[in-house]
DRENFITOR-536585 format. One record per residue (C-alpha): chain; x, y, z. Coordinates in nm, 4 decimals. Each point is the difference from the previous one (the first is absolute). Example, Ala and Ser with C-alpha at 12.3 -4.5 7.8 and 13.67 -1.06 7.14 Angstrom:
residues 2
   chaine          u          v          w
        A     1.2300    -0.4500     0.7800
        A     0.1370     0.3440    -0.0660
END
This chain:
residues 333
   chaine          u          v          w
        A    -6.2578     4.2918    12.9008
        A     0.0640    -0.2036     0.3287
        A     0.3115     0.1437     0.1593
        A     0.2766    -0.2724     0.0286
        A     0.1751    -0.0890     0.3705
        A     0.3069     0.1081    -0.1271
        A    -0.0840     0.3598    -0.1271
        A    -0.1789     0.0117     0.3123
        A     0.3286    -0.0564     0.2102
        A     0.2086     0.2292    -0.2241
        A    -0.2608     0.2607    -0.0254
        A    -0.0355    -0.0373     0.4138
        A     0.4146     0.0432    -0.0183
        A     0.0018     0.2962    -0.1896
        A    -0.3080     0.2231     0.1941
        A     0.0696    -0.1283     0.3536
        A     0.3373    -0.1506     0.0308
        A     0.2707     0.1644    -0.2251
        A     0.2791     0.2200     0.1622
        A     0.0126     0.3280    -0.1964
        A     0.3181     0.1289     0.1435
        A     0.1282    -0.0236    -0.3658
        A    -0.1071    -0.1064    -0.3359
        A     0.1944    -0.3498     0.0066
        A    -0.2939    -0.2456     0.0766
        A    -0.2907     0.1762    -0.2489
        A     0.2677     0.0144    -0.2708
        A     0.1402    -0.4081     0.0599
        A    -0.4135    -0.0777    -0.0255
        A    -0.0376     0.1865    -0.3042
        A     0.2772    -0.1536    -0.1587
        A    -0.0860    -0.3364     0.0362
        A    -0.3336     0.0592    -0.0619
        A     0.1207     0.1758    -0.3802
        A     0.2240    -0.3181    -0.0896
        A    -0.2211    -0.2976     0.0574
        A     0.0194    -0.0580     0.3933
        A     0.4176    -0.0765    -0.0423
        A     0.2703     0.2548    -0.0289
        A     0.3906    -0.0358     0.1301
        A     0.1188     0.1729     0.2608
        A     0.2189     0.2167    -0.2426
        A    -0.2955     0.1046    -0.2267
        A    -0.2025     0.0661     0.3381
        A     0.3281     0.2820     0.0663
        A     0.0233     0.1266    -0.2944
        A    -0.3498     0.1037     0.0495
        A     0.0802     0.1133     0.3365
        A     0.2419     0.2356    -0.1846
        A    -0.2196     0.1582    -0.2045
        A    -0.2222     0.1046     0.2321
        A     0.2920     0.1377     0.2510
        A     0.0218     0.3527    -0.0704
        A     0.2914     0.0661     0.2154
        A     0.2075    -0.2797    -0.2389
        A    -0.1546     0.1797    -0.3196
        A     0.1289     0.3324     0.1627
        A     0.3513    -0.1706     0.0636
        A     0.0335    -0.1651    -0.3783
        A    -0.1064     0.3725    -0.1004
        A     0.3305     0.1829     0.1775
        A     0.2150    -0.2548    -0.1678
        A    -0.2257     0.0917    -0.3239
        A     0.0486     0.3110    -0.0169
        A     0.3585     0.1010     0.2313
        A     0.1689    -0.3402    -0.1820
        A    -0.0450    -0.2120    -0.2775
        A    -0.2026     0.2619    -0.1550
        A     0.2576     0.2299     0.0515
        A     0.2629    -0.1868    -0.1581
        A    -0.2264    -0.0699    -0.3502
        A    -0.0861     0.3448    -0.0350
        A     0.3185     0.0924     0.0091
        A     0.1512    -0.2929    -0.2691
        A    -0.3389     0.2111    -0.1916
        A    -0.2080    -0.3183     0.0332
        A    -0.3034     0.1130     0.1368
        A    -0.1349     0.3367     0.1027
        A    -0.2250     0.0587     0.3039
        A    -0.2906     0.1881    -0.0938
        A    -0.2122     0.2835     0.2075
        A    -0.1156    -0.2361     0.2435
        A     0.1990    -0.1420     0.2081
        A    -0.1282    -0.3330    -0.0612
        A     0.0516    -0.0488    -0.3565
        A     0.3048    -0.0893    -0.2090
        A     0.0085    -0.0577    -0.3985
        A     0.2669    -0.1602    -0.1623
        A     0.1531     0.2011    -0.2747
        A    -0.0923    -0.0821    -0.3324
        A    -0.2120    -0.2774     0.0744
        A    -0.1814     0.0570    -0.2992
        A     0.2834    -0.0607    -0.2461
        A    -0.0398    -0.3781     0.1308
        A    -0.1633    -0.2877    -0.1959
        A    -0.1336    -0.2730     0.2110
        A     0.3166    -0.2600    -0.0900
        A     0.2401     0.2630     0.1487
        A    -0.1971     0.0354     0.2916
        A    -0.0312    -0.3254     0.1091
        A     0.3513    -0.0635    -0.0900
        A     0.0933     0.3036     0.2522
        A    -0.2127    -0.1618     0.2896
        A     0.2264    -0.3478    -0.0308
        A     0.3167     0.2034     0.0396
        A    -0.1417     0.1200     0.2969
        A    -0.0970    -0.2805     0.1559
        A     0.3081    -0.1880    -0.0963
        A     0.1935     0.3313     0.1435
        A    -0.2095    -0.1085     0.3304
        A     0.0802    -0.3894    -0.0281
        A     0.3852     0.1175     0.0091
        A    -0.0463     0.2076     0.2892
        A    -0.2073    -0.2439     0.2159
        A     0.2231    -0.2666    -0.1043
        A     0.3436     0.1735     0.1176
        A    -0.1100     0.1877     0.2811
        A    -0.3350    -0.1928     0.1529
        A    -0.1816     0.1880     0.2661
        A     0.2338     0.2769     0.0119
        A    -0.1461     0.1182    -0.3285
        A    -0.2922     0.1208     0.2577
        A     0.2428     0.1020     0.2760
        A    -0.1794     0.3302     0.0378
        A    -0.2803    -0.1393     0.1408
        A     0.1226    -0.3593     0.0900
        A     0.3372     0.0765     0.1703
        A    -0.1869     0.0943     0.3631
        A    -0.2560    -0.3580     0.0081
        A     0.3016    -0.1959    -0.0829
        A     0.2411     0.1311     0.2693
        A    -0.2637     0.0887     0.2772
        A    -0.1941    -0.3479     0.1220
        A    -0.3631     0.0285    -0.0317
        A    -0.0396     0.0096     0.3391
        A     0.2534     0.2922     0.1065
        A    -0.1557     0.2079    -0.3001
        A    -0.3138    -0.0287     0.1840
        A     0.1039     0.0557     0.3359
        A     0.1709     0.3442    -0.1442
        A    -0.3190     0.1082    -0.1920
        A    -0.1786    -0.0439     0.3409
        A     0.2364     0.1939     0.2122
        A    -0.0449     0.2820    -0.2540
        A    -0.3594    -0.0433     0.0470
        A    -0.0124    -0.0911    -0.4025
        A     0.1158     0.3827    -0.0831
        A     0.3115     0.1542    -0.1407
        A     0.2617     0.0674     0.2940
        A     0.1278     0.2665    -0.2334
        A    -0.2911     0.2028    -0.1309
        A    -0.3199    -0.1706     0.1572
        A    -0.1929    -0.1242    -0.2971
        A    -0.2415    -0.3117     0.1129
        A     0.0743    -0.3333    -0.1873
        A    -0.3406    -0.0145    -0.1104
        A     0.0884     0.3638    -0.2298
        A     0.3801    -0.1025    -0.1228
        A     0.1745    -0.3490     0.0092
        A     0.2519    -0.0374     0.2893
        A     0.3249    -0.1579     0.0008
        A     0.2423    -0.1128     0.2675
        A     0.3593     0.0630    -0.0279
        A     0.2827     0.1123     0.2022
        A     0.0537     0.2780     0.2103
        A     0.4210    -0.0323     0.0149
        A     0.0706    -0.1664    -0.3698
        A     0.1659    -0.3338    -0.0053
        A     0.2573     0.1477    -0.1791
        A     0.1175     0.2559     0.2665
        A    -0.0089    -0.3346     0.2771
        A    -0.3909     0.0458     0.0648
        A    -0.1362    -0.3101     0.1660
        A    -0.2870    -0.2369    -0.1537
        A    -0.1630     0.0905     0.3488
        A    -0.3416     0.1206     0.0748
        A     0.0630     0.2903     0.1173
        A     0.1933     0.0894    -0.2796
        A    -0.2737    -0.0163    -0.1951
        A    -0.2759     0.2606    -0.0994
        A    -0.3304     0.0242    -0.2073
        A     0.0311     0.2666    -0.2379
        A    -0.2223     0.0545    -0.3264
        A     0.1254    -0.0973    -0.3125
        A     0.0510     0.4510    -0.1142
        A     0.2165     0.0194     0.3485
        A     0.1797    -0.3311    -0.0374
        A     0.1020     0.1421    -0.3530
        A     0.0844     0.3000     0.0924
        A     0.2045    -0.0928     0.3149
        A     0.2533    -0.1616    -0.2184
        A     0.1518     0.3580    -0.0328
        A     0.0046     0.0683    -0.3850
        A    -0.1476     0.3363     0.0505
        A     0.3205     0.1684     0.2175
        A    -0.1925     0.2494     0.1056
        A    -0.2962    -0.0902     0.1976
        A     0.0252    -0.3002     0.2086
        A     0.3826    -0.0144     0.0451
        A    -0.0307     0.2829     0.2316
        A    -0.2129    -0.1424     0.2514
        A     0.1249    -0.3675     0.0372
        A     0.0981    -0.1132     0.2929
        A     0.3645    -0.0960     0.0675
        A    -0.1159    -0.2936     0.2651
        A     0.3569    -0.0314     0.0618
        A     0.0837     0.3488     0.1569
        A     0.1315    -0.0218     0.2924
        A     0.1408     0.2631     0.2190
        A     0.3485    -0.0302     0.2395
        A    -0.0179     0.0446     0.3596
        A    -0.3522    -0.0860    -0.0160
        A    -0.0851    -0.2817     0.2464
        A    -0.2558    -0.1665    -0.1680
        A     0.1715    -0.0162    -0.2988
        A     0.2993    -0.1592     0.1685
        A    -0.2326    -0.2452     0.1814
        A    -0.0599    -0.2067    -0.2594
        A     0.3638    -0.1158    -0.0198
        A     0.1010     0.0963     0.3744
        A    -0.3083    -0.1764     0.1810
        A    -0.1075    -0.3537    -0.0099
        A    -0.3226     0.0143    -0.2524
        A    -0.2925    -0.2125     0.1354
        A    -0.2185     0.0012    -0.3333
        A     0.0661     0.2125    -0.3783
        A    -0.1131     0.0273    -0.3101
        A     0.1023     0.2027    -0.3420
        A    -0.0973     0.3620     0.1475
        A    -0.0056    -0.0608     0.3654
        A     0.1750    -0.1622     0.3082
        A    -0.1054    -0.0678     0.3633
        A     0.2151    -0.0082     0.3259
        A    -0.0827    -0.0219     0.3915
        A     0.0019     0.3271     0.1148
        A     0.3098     0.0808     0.2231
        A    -0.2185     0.1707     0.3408
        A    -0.3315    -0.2522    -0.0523
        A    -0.3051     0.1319     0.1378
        A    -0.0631    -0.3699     0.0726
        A     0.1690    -0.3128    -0.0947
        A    -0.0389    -0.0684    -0.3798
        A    -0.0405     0.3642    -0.0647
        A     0.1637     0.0384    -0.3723
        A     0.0600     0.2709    -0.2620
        A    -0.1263    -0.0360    -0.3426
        A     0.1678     0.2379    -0.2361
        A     0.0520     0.0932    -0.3709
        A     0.3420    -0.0635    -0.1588
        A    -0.0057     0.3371    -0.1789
        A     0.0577     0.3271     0.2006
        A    -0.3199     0.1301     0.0324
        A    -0.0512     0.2487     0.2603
        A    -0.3569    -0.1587     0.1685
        A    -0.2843    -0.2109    -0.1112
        A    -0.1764     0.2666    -0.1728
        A     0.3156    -0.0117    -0.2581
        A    -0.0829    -0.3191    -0.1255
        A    -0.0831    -0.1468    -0.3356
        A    -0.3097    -0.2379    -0.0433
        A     0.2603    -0.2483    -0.0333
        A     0.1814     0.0611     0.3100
        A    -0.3193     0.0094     0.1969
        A    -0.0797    -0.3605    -0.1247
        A     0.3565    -0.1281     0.0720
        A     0.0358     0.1264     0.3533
        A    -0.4119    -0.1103     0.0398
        A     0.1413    -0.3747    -0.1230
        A     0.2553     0.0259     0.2986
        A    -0.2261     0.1641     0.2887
        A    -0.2549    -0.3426    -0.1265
        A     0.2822    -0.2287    -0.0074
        A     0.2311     0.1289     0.3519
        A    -0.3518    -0.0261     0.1815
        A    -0.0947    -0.3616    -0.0974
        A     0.3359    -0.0953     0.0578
        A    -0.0061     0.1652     0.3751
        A    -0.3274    -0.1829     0.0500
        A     0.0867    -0.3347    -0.1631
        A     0.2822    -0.0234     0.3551
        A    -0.1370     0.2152     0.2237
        A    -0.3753    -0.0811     0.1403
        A    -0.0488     0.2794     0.2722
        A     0.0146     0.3034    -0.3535
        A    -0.3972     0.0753     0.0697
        A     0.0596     0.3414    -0.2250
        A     0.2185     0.2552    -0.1805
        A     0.0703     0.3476    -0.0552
        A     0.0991     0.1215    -0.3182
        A     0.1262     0.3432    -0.0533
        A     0.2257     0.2279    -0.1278
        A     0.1641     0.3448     0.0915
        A    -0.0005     0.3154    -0.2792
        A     0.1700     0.3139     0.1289
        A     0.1709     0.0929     0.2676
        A    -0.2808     0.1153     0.1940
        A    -0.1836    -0.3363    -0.0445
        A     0.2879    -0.1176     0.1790
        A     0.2550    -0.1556    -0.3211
        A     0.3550     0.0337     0.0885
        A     0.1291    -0.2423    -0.3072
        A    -0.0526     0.1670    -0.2962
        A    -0.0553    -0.3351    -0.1625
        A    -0.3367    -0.1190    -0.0588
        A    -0.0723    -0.2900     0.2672
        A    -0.3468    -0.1789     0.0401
        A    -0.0221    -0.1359     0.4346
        A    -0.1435    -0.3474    -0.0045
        A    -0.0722    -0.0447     0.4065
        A    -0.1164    -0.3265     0.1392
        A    -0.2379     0.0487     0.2614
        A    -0.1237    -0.2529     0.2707
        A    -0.2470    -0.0353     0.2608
        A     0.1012     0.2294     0.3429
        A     0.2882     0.1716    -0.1664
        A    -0.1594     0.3149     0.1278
        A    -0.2965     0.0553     0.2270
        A    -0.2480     0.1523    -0.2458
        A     0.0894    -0.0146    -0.3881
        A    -0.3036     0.1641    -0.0863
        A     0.1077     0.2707    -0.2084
        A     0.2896    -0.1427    -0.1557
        A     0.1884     0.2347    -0.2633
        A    -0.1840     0.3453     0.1540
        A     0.1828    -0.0406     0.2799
        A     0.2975     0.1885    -0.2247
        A    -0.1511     0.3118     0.1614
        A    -0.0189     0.0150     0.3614
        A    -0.3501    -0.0412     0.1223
        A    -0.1607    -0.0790    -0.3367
        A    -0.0327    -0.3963     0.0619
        A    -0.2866    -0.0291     0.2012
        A    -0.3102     0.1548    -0.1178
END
């Protein structure tokens, strides 16, 4: 049978041409190509779904650690041996008319819900894509190189979410750095129901210690640039002119301290302080970064403190070198 131009193109697609970084594009053709050339963009999802194992693993937890929880307890169903199976008790003992009639309570049960509550009747996996913008929720997955910040899991193994580091409800920020990408096991578990595990190691991001200059800083020196974890003033004996400080608001002893989240908030600044130095002042050719842990590496504020230097053209004879220089006669080479 001659070969139409068509299933020539799609077949040419689907060999040569299709991007097999996930299953999205061979499952969207096979849909289509299962309901008559037309499908909706919601059946086309719902597909999606079913193919996602790291959803079915998610609907699974709430399985089994939730709803099914709650009916085996009430002694509506029992879970079997396997894991995956449930039976509801004395489904036998029901003719067909009492079935059916117990599948329209439940779906009128559901019309009640959605009808009084909308959207928030999925807020457990709904409440992060409605307050996070499409665009920052991407930006975050990126930073986090599309794994868990908490335990390291890829996206590709276990569905990510985005939510905040600070809560809103102890005065955290709808700021980008106050967000993280954790997986949907971490982001569960973070919420502190189990007082004994993750409680422990949270991090108080407003500890701050008295006497400690950079901790006064913030409100005792003019700040040039902040946001939710980290601040940025001109350092008060520059190196050269524009030479600033970018430092975490916590008291954190040096760099090597820091959460993931506190490296990405004081990275935001360094990126920020620099184009802003360069945006009014055309002779910055270059910068040092750096930052000083221990006393022998020469720290003497016991504050962690990341040096943004501007560097220019002549400042010094021969730059070559830069940052070895720390140890006398290690620059040139």
């Amino acid at each position: 049978m001659e070969q139409s131009n068509r299933y020539i193109k799609i077949k040419d697609f689907i060999q040569n041409r299709m991007r097999m970084s996930h299953v999205y594009q061979p499952v969207m053709l096979t849909a289509l190509l299962k309901q008559n050339g037309t499908a909706t963009s919601s059946e086309i999802a719902s597909i999606l779904l079913s193919k996602d194992q790291t959803q079915v693993d998610y609907y699974q937890h709430i399985v089994n650690g939730m709803v099914g929880k709650v009916l085996r307890n009430h002694d509506v169903v029992t879970k079997l041996p396997r894991q995956s199976d449930y039976s509801l008790n004395g489904y036998s003992e029901l003719n067909s008319e009492e079935i059916q009639q117990l599948i329209a309570l439940c779906d009128a049960k559901l019309k009640d819900f959605e009808g009084k509550r909308g959207d928030s009747v999925w807020e457990h996996r709904s409440r992060n894509r409605r307050l996070v913008s499409g665009s920052v929720r991407y930006s975050v997955l990126k930073r986090a190189n599309f794994h868990c910040e908490l335990c390291g899991i890829r996206a590709d193994d276990k569905a990510l979410e985005v939510d905040h580091i600070v809560p809103k409800s102890l005065g955290g920020a709808d700021d980008i750095t106050n967000y993280q990408a954790l997986c949907y096991s971490c982001n569960a578990s973070k919420g502190n129901r189990d007082s004994t595990d993750l409680a422990g190691n949270r991090i108080d991001y407003t500890n701050r210690v008295d006497g400690c200059l950079f901790c006064e800083a913030y409100t005792d020196r003019e700040v040039i640039a902040e946001n939710t974890l980290a601040y940025a003033i001109r350092d008060g004996y520059p190196v050269t002119e524009g030479h600033t400080l970018v430092i975490p608001k916590r008291h954190v002893i040096d760099y090597f301290g820091l959460s993931t989240a506190e490296v990405n908030a004081t990275n935001e600044l360094l990126h920020l302080v620099k184009e802003q130095l360069c945006s009014v002042d055309g002779t910055i050719t270059g910068f040092n970064v750096g930052m000083n842990a221990g006393e022998s590496a020469g720290q003497t504020v016991f504050h962690c403190h990341i040096h943004l230097i501007p560097r220019r053209d002549g400042d010094v004879d021969n730059p070559r070198g830069g940052v070895r220089h720390v140890v006398s006669g290690k620059g040139y080479y």
